[in-house]
C-alpha positions as CSV (number, residue, x, y, z in Angstrom):
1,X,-9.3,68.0,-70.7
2,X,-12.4,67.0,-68.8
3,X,-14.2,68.9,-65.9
4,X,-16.9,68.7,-63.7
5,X,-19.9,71.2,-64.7
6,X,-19.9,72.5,-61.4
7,X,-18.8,75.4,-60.5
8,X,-17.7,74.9,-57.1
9,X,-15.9,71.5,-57.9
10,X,-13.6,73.7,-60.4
11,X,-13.2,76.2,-57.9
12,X,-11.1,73.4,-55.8
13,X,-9.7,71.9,-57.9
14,X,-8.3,75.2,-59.6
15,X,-7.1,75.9,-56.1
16,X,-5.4,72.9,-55.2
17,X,-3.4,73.2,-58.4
18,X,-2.2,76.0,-57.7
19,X,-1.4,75.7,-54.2
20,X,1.0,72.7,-55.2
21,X,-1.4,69.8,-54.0
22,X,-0.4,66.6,-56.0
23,X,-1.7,63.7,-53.7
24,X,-5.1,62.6,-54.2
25,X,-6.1,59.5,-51.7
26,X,-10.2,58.6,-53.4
27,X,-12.1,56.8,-51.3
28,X,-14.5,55.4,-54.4
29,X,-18.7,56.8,-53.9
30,X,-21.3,58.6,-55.7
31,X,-21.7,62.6,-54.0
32,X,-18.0,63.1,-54.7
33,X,-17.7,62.3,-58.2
34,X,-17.8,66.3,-59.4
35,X,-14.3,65.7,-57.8
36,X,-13.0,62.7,-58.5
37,X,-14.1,63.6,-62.1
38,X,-12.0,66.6,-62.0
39,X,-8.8,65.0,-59.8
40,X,-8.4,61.9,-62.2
41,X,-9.2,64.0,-65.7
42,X,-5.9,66.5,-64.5
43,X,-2.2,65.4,-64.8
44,X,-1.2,67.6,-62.1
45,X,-2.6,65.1,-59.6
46,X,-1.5,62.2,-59.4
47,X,-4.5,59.8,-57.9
48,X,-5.1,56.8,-55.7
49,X,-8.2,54.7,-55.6
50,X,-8.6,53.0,-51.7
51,X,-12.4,51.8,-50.8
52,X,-12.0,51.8,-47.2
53,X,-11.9,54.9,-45.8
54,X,-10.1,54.2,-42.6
55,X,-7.7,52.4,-44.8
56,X,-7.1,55.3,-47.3
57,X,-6.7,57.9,-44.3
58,X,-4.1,56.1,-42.7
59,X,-2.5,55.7,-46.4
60,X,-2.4,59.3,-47.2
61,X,-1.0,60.4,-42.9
62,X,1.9,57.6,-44.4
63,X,2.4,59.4,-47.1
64,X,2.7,62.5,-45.8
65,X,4.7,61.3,-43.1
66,X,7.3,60.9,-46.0
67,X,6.6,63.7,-48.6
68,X,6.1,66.1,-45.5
69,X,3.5,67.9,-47.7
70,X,0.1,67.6,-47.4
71,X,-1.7,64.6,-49.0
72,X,-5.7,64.9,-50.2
73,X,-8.7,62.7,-48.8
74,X,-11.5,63.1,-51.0
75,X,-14.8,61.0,-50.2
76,X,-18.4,60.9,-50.6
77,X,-21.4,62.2,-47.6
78,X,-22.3,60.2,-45.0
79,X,-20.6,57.8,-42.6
80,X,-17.6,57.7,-45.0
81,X,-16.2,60.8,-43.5
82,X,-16.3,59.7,-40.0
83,X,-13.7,56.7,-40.3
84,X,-11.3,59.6,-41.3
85,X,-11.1,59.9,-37.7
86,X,-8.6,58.0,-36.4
87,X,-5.9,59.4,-39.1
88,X,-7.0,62.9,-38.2
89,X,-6.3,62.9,-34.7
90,X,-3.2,61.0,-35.4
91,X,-2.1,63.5,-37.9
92,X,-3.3,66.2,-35.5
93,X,-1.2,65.1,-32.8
94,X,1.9,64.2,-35.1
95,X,2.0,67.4,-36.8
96,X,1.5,65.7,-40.2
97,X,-0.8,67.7,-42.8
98,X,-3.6,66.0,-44.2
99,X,-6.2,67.5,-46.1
100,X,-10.1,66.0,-46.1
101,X,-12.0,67.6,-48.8
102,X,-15.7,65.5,-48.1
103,X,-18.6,65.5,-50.3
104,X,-21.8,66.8,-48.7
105,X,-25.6,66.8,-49.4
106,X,-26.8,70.8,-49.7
107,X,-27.6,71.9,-46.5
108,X,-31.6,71.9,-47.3
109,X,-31.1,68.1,-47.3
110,X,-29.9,67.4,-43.8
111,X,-31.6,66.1,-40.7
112,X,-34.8,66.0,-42.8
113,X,-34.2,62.1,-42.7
114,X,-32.8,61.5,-46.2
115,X,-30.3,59.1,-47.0
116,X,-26.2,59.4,-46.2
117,X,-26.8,62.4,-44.6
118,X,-25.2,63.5,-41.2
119,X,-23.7,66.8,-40.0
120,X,-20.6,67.0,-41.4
121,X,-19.8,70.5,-40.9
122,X,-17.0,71.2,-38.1
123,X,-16.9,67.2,-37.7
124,X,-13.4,67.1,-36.9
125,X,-13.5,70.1,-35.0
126,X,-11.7,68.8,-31.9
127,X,-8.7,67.6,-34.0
128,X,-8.0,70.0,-37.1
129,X,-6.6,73.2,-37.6
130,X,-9.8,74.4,-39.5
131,X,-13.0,73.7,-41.1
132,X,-13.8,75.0,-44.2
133,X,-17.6,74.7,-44.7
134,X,-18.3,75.9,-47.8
135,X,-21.8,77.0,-49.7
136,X,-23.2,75.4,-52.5
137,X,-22.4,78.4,-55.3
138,X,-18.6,78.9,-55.9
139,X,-18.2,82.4,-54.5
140,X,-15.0,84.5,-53.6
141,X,-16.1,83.5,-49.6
142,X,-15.4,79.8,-50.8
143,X,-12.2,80.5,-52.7
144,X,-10.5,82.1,-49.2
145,X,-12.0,79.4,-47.1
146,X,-10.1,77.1,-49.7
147,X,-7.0,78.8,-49.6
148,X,-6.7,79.5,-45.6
149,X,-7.2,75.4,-44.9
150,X,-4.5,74.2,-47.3
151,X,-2.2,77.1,-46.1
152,X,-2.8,75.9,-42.8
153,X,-2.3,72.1,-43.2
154,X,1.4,73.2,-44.3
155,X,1.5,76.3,-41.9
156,X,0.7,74.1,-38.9
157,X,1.4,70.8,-39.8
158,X,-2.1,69.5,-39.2
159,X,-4.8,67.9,-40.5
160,X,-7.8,70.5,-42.1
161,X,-11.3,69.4,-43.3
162,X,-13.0,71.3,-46.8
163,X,-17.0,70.4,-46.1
164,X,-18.7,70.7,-50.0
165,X,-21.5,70.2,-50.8
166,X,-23.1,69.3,-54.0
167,X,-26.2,69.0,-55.7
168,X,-27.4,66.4,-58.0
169,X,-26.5,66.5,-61.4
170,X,-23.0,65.2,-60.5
171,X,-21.3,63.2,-63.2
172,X,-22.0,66.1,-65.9
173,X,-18.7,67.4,-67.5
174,X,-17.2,70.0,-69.7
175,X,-13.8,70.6,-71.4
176,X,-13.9,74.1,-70.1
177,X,-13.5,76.0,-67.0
178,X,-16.2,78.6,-66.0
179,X,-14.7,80.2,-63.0
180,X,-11.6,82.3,-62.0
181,X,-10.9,81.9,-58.1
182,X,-10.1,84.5,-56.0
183,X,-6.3,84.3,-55.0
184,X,-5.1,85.5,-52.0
185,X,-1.2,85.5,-50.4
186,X,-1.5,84.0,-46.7
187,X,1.7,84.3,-44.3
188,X,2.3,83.1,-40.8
189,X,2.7,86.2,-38.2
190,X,6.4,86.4,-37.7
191,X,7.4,85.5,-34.4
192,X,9.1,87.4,-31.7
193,X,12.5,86.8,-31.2
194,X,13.7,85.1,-28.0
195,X,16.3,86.4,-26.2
196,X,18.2,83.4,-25.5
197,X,21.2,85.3,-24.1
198,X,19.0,85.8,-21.3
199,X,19.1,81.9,-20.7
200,X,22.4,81.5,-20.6
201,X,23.3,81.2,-17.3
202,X,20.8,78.4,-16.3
203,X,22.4,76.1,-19.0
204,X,25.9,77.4,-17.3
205,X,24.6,76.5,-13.6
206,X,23.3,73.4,-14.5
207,X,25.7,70.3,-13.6
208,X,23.1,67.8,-15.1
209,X,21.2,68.1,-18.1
210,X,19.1,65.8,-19.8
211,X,18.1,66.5,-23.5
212,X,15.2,64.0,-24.1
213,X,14.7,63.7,-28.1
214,X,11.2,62.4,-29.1
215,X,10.1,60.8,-32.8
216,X,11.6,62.8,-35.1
217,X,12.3,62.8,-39.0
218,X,16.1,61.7,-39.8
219,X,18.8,64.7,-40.7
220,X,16.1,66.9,-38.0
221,X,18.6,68.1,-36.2
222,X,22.1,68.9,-37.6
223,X,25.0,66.2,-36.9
224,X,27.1,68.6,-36.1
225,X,24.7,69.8,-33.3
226,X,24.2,66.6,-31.7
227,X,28.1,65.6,-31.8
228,X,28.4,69.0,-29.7
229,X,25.7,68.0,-27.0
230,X,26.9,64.6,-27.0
231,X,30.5,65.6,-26.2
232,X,29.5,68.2,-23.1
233,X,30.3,66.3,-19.9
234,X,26.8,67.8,-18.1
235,X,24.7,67.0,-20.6
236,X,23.2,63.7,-21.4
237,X,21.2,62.5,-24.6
238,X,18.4,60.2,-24.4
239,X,17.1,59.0,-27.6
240,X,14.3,56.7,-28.9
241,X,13.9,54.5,-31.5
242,X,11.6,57.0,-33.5
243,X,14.2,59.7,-32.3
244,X,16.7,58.8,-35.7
245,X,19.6,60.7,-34.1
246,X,22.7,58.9,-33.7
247,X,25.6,59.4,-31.4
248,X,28.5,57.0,-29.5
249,X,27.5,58.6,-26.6
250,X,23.6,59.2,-26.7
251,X,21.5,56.6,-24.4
252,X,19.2,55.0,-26.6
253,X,17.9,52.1,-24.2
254,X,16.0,54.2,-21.9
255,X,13.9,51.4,-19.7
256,X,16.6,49.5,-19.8
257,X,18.7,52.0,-18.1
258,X,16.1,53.3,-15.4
259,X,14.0,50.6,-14.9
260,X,16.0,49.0,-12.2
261,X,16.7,52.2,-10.4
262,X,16.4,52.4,-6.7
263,X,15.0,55.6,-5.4
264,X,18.7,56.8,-4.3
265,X,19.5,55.7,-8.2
266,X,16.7,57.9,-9.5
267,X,17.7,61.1,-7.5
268,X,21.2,60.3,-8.5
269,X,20.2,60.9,-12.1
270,X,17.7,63.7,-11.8
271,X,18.6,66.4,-13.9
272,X,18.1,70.3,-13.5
273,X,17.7,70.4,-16.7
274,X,15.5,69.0,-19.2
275,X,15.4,70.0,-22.6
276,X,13.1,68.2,-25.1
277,X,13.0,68.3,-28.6
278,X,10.5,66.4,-31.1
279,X,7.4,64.6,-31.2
280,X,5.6,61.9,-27.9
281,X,7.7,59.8,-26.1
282,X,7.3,56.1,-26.0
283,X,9.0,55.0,-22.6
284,X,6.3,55.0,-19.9
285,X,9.1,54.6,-17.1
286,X,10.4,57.9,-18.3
287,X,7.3,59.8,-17.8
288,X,7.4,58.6,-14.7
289,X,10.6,59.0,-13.6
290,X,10.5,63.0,-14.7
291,X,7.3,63.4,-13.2
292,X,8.4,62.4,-9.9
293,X,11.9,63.5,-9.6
294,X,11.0,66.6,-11.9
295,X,13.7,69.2,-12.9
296,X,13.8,72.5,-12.1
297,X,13.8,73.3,-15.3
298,X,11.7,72.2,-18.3
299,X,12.6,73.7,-22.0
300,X,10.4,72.4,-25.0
301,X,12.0,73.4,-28.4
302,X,9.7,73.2,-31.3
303,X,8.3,76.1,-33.6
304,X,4.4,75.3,-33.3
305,X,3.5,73.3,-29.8
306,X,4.9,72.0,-26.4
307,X,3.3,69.9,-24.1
308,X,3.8,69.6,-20.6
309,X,4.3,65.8,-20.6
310,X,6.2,66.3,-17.4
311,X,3.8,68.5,-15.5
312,X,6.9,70.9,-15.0
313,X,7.5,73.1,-18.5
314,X,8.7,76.3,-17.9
315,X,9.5,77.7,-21.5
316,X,8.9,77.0,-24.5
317,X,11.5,77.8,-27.3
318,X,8.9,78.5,-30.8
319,X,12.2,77.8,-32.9
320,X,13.6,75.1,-35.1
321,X,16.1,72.8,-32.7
322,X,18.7,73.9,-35.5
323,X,18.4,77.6,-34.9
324,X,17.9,77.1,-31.5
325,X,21.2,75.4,-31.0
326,X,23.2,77.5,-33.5
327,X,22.3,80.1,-31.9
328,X,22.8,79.3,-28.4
329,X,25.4,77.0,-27.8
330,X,28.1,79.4,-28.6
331,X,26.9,81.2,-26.2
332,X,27.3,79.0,-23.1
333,X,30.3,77.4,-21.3
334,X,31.4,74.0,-20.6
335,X,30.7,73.3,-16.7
336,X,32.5,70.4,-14.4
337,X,30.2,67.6,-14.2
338,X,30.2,63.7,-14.3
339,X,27.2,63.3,-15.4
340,X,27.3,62.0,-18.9
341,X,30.5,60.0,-17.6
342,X,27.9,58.2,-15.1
343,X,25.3,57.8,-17.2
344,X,27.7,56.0,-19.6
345,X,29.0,53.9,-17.0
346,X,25.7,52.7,-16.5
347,X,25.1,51.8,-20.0
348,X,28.0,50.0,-19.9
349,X,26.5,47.3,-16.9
350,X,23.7,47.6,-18.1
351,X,24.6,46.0,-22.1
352,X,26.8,43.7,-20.1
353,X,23.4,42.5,-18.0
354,X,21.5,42.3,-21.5
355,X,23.4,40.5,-23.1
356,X,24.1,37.7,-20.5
357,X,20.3,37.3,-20.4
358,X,19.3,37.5,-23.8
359,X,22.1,34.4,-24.2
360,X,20.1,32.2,-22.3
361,X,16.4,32.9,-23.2
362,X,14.7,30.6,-25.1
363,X,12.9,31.7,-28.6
364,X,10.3,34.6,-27.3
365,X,8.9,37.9,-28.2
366,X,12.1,39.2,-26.6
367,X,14.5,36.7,-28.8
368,X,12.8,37.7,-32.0
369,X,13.2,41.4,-31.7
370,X,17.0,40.9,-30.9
371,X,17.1,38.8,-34.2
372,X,15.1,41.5,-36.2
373,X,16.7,44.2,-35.2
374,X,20.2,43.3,-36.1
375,X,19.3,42.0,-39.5
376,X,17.7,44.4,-41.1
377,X,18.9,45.6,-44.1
378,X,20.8,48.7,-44.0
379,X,19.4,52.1,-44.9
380,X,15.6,50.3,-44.9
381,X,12.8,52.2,-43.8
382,X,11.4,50.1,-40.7
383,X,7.5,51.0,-39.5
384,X,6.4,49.5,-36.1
385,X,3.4,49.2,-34.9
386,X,2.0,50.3,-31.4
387,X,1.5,48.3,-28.1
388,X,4.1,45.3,-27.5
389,X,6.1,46.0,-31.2
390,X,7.6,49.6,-30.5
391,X,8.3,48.6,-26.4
392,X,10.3,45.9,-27.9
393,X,12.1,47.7,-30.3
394,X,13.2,50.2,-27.7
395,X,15.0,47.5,-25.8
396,X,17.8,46.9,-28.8
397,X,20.0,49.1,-31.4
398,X,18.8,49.6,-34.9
399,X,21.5,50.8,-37.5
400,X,21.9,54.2,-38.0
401,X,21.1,53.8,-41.4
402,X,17.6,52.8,-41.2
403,X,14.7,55.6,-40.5
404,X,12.4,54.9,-38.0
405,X,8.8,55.4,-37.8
406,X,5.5,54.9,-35.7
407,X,2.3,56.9,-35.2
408,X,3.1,57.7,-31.9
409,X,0.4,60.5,-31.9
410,X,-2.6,58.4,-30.7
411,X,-0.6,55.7,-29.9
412,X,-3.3,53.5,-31.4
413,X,-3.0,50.0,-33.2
414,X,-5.4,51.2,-36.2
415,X,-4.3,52.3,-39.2
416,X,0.1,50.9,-38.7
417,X,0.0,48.6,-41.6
418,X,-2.0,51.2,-44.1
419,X,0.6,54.0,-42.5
420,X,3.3,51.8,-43.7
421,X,2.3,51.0,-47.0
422,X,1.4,54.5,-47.8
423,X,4.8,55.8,-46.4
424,X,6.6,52.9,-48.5
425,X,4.9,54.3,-52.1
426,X,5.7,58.0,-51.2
427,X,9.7,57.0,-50.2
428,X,10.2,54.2,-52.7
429,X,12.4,52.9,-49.6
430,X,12.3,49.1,-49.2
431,X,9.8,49.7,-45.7
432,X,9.5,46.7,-43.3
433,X,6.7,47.0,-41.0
434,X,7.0,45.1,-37.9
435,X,4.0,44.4,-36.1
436,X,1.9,42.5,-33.2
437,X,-1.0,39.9,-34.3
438,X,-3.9,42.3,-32.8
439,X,-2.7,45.4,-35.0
440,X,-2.1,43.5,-38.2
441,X,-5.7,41.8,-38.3
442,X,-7.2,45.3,-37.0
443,X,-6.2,46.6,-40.8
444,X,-6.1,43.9,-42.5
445,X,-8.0,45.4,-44.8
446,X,-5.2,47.3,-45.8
447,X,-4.1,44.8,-48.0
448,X,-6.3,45.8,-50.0
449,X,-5.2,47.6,-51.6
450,X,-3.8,48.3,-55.6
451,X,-0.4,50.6,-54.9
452,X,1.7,48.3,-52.7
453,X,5.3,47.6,-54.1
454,X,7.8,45.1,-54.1
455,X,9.7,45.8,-51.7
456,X,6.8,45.9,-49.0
457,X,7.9,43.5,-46.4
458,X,5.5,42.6,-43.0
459,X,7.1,40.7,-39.8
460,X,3.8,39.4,-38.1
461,X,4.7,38.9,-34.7
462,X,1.9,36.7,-33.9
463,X,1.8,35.9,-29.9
464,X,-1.7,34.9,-29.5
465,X,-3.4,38.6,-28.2
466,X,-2.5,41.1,-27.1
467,X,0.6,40.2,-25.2
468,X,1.1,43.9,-23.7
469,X,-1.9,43.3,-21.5
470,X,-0.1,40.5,-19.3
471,X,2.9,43.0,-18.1
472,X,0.6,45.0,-16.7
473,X,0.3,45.3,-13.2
474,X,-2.5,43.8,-12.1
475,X,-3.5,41.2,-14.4
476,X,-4.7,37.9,-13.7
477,X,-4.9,35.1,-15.9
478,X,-8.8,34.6,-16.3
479,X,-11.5,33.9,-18.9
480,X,-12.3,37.5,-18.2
481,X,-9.0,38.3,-19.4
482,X,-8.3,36.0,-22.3
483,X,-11.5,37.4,-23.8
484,X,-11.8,41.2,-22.9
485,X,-8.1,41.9,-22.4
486,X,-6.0,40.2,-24.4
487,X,-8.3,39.4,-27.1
488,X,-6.9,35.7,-27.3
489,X,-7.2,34.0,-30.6
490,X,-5.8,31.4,-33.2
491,X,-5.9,33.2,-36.2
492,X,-3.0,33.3,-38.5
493,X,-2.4,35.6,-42.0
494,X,-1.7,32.7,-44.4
495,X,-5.4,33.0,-45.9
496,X,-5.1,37.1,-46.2
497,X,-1.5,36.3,-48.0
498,X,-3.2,34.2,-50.4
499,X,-6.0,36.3,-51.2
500,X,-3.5,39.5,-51.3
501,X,-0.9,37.5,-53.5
502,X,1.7,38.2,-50.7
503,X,4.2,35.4,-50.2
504,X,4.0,33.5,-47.0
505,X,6.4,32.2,-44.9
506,X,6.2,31.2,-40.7
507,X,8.8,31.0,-38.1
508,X,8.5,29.3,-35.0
509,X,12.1,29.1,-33.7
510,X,15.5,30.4,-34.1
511,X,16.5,28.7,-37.4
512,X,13.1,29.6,-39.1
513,X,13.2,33.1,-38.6
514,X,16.7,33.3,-39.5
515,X,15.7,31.5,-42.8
516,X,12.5,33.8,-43.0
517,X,14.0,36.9,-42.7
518,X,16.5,36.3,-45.3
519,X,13.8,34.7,-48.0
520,X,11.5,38.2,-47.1
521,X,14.5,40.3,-48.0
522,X,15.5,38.7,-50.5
523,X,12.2,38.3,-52.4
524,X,10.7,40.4,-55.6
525,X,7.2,40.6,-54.2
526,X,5.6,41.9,-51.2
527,X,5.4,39.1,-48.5
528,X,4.3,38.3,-44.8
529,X,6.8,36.2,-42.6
530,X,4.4,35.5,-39.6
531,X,6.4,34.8,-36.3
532,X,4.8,32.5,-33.7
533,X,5.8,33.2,-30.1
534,X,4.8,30.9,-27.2
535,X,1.7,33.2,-25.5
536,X,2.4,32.1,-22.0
537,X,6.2,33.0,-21.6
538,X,6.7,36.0,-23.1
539,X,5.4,38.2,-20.3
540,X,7.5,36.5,-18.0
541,X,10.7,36.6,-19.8
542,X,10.4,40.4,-20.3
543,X,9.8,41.0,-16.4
544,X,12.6,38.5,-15.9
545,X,14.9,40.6,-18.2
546,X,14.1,44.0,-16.1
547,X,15.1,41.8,-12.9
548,X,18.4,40.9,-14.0
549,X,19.7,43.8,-15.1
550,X,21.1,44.8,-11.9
């Protein structure tokens, strides 16, 4: 087997062996190559070669969106490191471990104006668990600095960054290694247990609570769990698309429901209770709702954070929702309430509203989601992007089959279509990402790219700009606008299909995207169906829809 000569380079790699990293995501330069020597020379990692480095970190968060292990960046000194950023904080914020192990110049080289040098030590020190800046000799100091970040990225669920530095020779080898790391066991303090007996009779007392479930993974939280929440007549589940629990009973349209509430309507519906459970919420109008009419009580359940989205948490519940509830339901009592049964009701005149409007619309950004939504192909892994694609897909059921996923962390448009393909080769799911024009030509670059399979599907919503801007309050329909706001354009994908050997297809109305979808599905090869929607009606059709739903 081949090495790298230097010590320090077989200290990691040594370590990362034997802590059970597998996933190596190489963004291709010169300082790293002691690494990327010793990662590609070893069977126990299996590699991936991705030049652009905001492309490659976004591939590896997908990844380990799926694996739900951490997932390598290795890359060389210099700027390279810093368009890491944007997957860092997302993976910081989604609880999704990444590791960046970055090459470095020795610390005698920087800020004394030589070249790809910047100060890369604690870089990412706003948005990782921990920095690991490491000396130039491989020493027992190194070897625990190692071994504390990658216990941490799967400890924490987090991104953590492994600063190296090397000095030149770099590409010499050997078929031997010359060090033995120091190994250490690491555990995570146990955690004091909550007495949740003690919390009993608020749940008892409570005639209307709301359990509010955030992005979560599918199978999170046991059916059996939810089928018990979902049949208690004071308790009423609100789900979202990235939430991927499924009950007859939950509410899974949330701004359809509230968005036409009066202010009696909205302190009709104001809970005492809100319990919330997994990652950011989507739905603005929710925020907003619970802010105002805020409950008296606010539990977060979740083992490592809660954040105080609602500007009223008053406990926070460091446990799994599964031992949470297993725990504690048997404790409580059912109460007399008609919440859930009004809440229901609701949803009942409000799908009635829906679907008399969506009947009548013409072919829209609104139309085509309906469409999408209801043909996907059953257990599918669907990927939105952010902006107009997720709000959409909130407004309309998605089989229960299909897992849902969007980096809801950042909420940011960079990075969704190199997420997707990354989260496609690590489940081997067919994965359709659905996505808005602005997003898909921000990482376009993701296409290029060497690992993407077959059954990698994109739906290019393509509207013009960025349509999410003109349902903004506010707005006016100027030059300043077009250009600033919306980012108008007339670009298409048809050349970036050619050059990426996807197949191409377009819709433009009903009959063309019914056509599109199925060729997409049905075809052997990755491919792009590219929907146009007319620019100056969708905004006004989704307004329209929020009106007429009372």
């Amino acid at each position: 087997m081949i090495y790298p000569k230097i010590p320090l380079a077989q200290s990691i790699l040594e370590i990362c062996k034997a802590k059970g990293l597998q996933h190596i995501v190489i963004s291709p330069g010169s300082r790293n190559a002691p690494l990327t020597i010793g990662f590609t020379n070893n069977p126990a990692f299996t590699c991936y070669s991705i030049a652009d480095e905001r492309c490659a970190a976004f591939f590896a968060l997908g990844m380990a969106q799926q694996l739900h292990q951490p997932v390598a960046l290795l890359c060389t000194s210099g700027s390279a490191l810093l368009n890491y950023y944007p997957a860092v904080a997302e993976a910081f914020y989604s609880q999704i471990p990444l590791v960046v192990i970055s090459a470095d110049r020795p610390q005698n080289k920087i800020d004394i104006g030589d070249g790809q040098t910047i100060r890369q030590e604690n870089v990412f020190a706003n948005h990782s668990l921990y920095n690991a800046n490491l000396t130039e000799l491989a020493s027992e100091e190194n070897d625990l600095k190692i071994q504390e970040a990658l216990f941490l990225a799967v400890a924490k669920k987090g991104p953590v960054h492994i600063n190296t530095p090397f000095e030149e020779p770099l590409y010499e080898t050997t078929d031997a290694v010359s060090v033995r790391p120091a190994f250490i066991d690491l555990y995570a303090p146990e955690k004091p247990k909550t007495n949740l007996e003690s919390f009993v009779p608020q749940w008892n007392t409570a005639q209307k609570k709301l359990i509010l479930i955030g992005g979560c993974d599918p199978g999170f939280i046991q059916q059996a769990i939810l089928d018990q929440l979902a049949n208690d007549d004071s308790v009423v589940v609100m789900t979202e698309v990235t939430s991927n629990m499924h009950h007859p009973n939950f509410i899974t349209n949330i701004d359809t429901i509230i968005t036409p509430f009066t202010d009696e309507d909205f302190k009709k519906f104001q809970p005492e209770m809100l319990i919330t459970i997994g990652g950011m919420i989507v739905s603005k109008r929710i925020k907003a709702f619970l802010r105002k009419y805020k409950p008296l009580q606010h539990w977060h359940i979740d083992e490592l954070r809660a954040y105080n989205t609602f500007d009223c948490l008053t406990q926070h519940f460091e446990m799994a929702p599964n031992a949470f509830f297993t725990e504690f339901l048997p404790l409580t009592s059912p109460i007399q309430s008609d919440y859930l049964q009004k809440a229901l009701e609701i949803r009942g005149f409000r799908a009635q509203k829906h679907q008399e409007y969506l009947s009548g619309i013409v072919f829209s950004d609104l139309k085509v989601f309906e469409m999408l939504l209801r043909e996907l192909p059953q257990s599918s892994q669907l990927q939105i992007s952010n902006s107009s694609a997720i709000r959409y897909a909130q407004l309309f059921p998605i089989d229960k089959s299909i897992a849902v996923f969007c980096n809801r962390g950042t909420s940011g448009i960079d990075g969704s279509t190199s997420t997707a393909i990354g989260a496609a080769v690590a489940s081997g799911k067919e994965t359709i990402l659905i996505t808005g024009d602005i997003s898909f030509l921000y990482d376009s670059n993701a296409l290029w790219n060497n690992y993407i399979p077959d059954t990698f599907k994109i739906i290019l919503v393509n509207n013009g700009g960025g349509g999410i801007f003109r349902i903004l309050p506010g707005h006016q329909q100027t030059e300043t606008f077009t250009t600033y706001f919306e980012t108008s354009h007339s670009l298409t994908a048809e050349h970036l299909a050619k050059m990426y050997h996807f197949q191409y297809t377009t819709a433009n109305n009903a009959a063309s995207l019914a056509s599109g979808l199925e060729n997409l599905i049905q075809s052997e090869k990755p491919g792009i169906l590219e929907v146009f929607t007319p620019t100056n009606v969708n905004d006004l059709l989704l307004l329209d829809y929020f009106k007429n739903l009372v």
